[in-house]
N, C-alpha and C positions, 0 to 999 in steps of 0.2 A: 504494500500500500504506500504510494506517495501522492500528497494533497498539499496544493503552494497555497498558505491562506493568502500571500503577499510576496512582493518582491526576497522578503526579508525571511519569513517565516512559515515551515510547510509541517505537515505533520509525514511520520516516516517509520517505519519499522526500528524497532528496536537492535541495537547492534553490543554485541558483547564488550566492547571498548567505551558505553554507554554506563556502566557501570561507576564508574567512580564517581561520576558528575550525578548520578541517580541518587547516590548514597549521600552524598554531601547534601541534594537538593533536600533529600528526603530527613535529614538530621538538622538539618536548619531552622533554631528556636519558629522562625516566622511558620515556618512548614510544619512542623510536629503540633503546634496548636491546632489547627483541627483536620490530623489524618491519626487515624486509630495505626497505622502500621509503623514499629520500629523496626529495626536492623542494628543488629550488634556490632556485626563488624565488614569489613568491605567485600570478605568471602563472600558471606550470607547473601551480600547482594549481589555478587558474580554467577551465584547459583540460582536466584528468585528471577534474574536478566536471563539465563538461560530456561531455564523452566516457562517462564515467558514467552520467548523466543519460540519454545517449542507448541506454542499452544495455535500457531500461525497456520494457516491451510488446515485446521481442525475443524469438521461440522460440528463437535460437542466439544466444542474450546469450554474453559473454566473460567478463564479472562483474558481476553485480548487488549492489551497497550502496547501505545504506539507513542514515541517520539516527538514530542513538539520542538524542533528544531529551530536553530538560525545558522545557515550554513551548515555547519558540520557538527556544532554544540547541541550539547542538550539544553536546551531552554522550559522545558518540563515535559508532566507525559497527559494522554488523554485514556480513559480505560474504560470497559462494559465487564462487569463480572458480577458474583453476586451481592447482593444488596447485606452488609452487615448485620441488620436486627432480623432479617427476613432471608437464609438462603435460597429458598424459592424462587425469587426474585432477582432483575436482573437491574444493576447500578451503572447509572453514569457516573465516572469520579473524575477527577481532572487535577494537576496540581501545574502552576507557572512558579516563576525563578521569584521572590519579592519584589526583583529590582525592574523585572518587568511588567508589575502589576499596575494597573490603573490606567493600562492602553489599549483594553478592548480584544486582548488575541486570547484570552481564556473563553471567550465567549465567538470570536471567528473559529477558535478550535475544536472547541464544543459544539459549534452546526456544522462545521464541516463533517465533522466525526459523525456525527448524528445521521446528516443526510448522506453518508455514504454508508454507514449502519443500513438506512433504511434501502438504499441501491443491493444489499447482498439480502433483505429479506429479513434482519437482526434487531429491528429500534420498535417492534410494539411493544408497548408494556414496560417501557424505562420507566426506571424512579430514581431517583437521589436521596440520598439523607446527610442534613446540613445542619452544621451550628446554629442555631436561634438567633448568633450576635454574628452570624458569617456574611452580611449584608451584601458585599459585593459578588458572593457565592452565588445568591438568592438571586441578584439580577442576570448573571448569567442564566439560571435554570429560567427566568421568565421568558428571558429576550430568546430561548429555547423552545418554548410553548411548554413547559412544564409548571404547574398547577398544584398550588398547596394539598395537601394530603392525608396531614392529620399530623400527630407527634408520635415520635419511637421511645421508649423507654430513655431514662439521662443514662449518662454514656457512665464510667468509673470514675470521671471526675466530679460527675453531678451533673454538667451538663447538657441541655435540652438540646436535641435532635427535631428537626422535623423533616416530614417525608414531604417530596414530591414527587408528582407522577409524570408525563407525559402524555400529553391528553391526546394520545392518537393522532391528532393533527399532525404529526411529524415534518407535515409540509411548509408550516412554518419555522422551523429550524433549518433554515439555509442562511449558508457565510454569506458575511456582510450585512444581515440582518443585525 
């Protein structure tokens, strides 16, 4: 899978050299606030990149992520796997770099991904589950067509979750939206 949201920035399969820059992204005070996954140490994530890696060309993948790149960097990742409170269920999750937040590519990455989810047959029935205080989270899932949903149990910090869904529209979930 390659998808150019912009001159700058495309979303891209994952690559095993992807790892170090995943792990840093993924251990970064701003990032560990609201993603439930740790990683101990840089193996753990050369093995979670390849295990990833392998879920690609799978009709019964577990989760498929993919690369939001600039050039050749990781710039964060975009993912469909299942839903935290709800295995049954199937999750958008999405993480960008800090330094590139508040530009709008978490949200051209998240319809891209979407509308080429729904090109392979993959995007009915997405849900998200987000911080309560994740606000800029929330407007991505809108500017997505996804539609408040109720709240999930608080997370081990205490913290409220709330779910959304994807209201089938999927048609409005296109980049540049």
């Amino acid at each position: 899978m390659h998808i150019a949201l912009d001159e700058e920035f495309s979303i891209r399969e994952l690559r095993d050299d992807d790892a170090e820059a995943l792990y840093e992204l993924m251990n970064r005070p701003e990032s560990m606030r609201y993603l439930p996954d740790r990683f101990e140490s840089i193996d753990e994530m050369r093995e979670v990149v390849a295990w990833l890696r392998s879920n690609y060309g799978k009709p019964d993948f577990t989760r498929l992520s993919y690369a939001i790149a600039r050039g050749d960097d990781l710039a964060g990742w975009v993912s469909v796997g299942p839903l935290p409170s709800d295995e049954s269920k199937r999750e958008l999750a999405y993480c960008v770099s800090p330094e590139l937040q508040g530009r709008g590519l978490a949200g051209r990455a998240a319809a891209a991904f979407i509308s080429r989810l729904r090109e392979e047959g993959l995007a009915d029935g997405l849900w998200a589950e987000v911080d309560a205080d994740n606000a800029a989270s929330i407007r991505v899932l809108r500017k997505c067509g996804f539609a408040p949903a109720g709240e999930s149990a608080a997370d081990e910090n205490g913290r409220t979750k709330l779910l959304f869904r994807s209201d089938d529209g999927a048609e409005r979930a296109r980049p540049g939206r």
